[in-house]
C-alpha positions as CSV (number, residue, x, y, z in Angstrom):
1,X,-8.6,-8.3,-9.8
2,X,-7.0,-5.2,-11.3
3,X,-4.7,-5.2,-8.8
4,X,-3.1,-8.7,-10.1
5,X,-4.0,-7.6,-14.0
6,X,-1.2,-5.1,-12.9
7,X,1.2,-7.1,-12.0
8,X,0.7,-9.6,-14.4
9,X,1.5,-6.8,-17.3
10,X,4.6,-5.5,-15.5
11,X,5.9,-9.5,-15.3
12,X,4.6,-10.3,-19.1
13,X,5.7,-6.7,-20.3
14,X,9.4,-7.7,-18.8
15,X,9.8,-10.9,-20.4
16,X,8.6,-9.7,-23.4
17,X,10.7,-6.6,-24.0
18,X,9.9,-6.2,-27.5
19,X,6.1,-6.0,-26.2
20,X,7.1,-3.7,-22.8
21,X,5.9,-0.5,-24.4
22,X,2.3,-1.8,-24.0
23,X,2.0,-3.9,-20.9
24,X,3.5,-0.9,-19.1
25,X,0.3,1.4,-20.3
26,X,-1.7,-1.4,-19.3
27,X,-0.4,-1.9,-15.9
28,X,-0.6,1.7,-15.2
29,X,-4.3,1.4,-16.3
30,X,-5.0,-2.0,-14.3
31,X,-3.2,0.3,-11.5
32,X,-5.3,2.8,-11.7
33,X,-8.8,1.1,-11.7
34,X,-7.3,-1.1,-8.8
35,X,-6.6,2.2,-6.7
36,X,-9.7,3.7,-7.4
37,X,-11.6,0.8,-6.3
38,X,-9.1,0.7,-3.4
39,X,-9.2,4.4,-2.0
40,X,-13.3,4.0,-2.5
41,X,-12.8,0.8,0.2
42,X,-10.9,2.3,2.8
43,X,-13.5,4.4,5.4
44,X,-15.5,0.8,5.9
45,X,-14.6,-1.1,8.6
46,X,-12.6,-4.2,7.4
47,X,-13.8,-6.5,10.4
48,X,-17.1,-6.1,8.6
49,X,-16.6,-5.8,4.9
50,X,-16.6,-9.0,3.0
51,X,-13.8,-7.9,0.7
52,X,-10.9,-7.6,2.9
53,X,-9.4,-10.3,1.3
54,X,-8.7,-7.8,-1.7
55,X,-8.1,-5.2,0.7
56,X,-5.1,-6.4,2.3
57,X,-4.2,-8.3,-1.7
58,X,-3.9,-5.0,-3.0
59,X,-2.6,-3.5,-0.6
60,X,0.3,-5.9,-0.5
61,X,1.2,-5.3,-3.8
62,X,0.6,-1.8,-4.1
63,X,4.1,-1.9,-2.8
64,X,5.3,-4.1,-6.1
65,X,4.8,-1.5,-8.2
66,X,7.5,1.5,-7.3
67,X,10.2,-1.4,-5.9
68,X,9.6,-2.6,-9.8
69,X,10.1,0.8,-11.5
70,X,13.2,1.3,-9.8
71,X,14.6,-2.3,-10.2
72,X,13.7,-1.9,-13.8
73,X,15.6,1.6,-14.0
74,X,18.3,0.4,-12.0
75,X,18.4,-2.6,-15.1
76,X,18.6,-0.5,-17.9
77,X,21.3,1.6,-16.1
78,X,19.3,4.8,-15.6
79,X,20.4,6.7,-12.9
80,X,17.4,6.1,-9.6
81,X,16.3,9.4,-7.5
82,X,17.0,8.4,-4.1
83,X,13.3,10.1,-3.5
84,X,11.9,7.1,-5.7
85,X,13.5,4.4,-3.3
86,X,12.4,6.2,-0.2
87,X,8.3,6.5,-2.0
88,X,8.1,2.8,-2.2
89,X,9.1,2.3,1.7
90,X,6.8,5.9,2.2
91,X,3.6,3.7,0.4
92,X,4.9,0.3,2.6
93,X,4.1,2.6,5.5
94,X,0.9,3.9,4.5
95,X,1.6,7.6,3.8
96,X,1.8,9.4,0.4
97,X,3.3,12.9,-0.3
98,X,3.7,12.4,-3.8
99,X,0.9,14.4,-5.8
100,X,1.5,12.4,-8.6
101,X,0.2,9.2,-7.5
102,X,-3.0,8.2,-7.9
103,X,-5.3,8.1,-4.6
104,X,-2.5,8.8,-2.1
C-alpha cells in the first residue's frame, strides 16, 4: 500500500507543481515505510508467503522511483549524474551500492 501511496504523490505532486514541495516529502515517506516493510519480507520464501502479490508490486515499482527523479531533473533542465541513470538500472537488477538508499 505504501508502495502505491508513493507513486501516487510523485504523479499528484507533478501535476500539481505549485503543491510538488509536499507530495515529494510524502513520497519519500510512503517510500520509506514501503522499503521497510519490503527489506523485512525478503528472507521468506515467496512460494510460501501469502503476500507475494506485494512483493513482486513493490518491487516493480521500486524501479519508478529513480527513472522519475531523473526524468523530472532532466524536465526542469538540471544537469543528470550519469551515476543516477546507471542506479535505477543497478535497483532493476537487484543490487544496491548506493549508501544512501534506504534498505539496499
Amino acid at each position: 500500500m505504501h508502495g502505491l501511496l508513493a507513486v501516487s504523490a510523485l504523479h499528484y505532486g507533478h501535476t500539481n507543481p505549485s503543491d510538488k514541495e509536499t507530495y515529494s516529502l510524502l513520497s519519500a515517506r510512503h517510500q520509506a515505510l514501503a522499503l521497510n516493510w519490503f527489506s523485512g519480507q525478503l528472507h521468506i520464501n515467496i512460494n510460501e508467503d501469502d503476500n507475494y502479490n506485494a512483493q513482486i508490486f513493490l518491487g516493480s515499482i521500486v524501479f519508478i522511483f529513480p527513472v522519475f527523479a531523473v526524468a523530472e531533473a532532466g524536465r526542469e533542465g538540471r544537469l543528470v549524474a550519469t551515476h543516477d541513470v546507471v542506479q535505477a538500472f543497478v535497483l532493476l537488477k537487484g543490487e544496491c551500492d548506493d549508501p544512501y538508499l534506504l534498505h539496499c
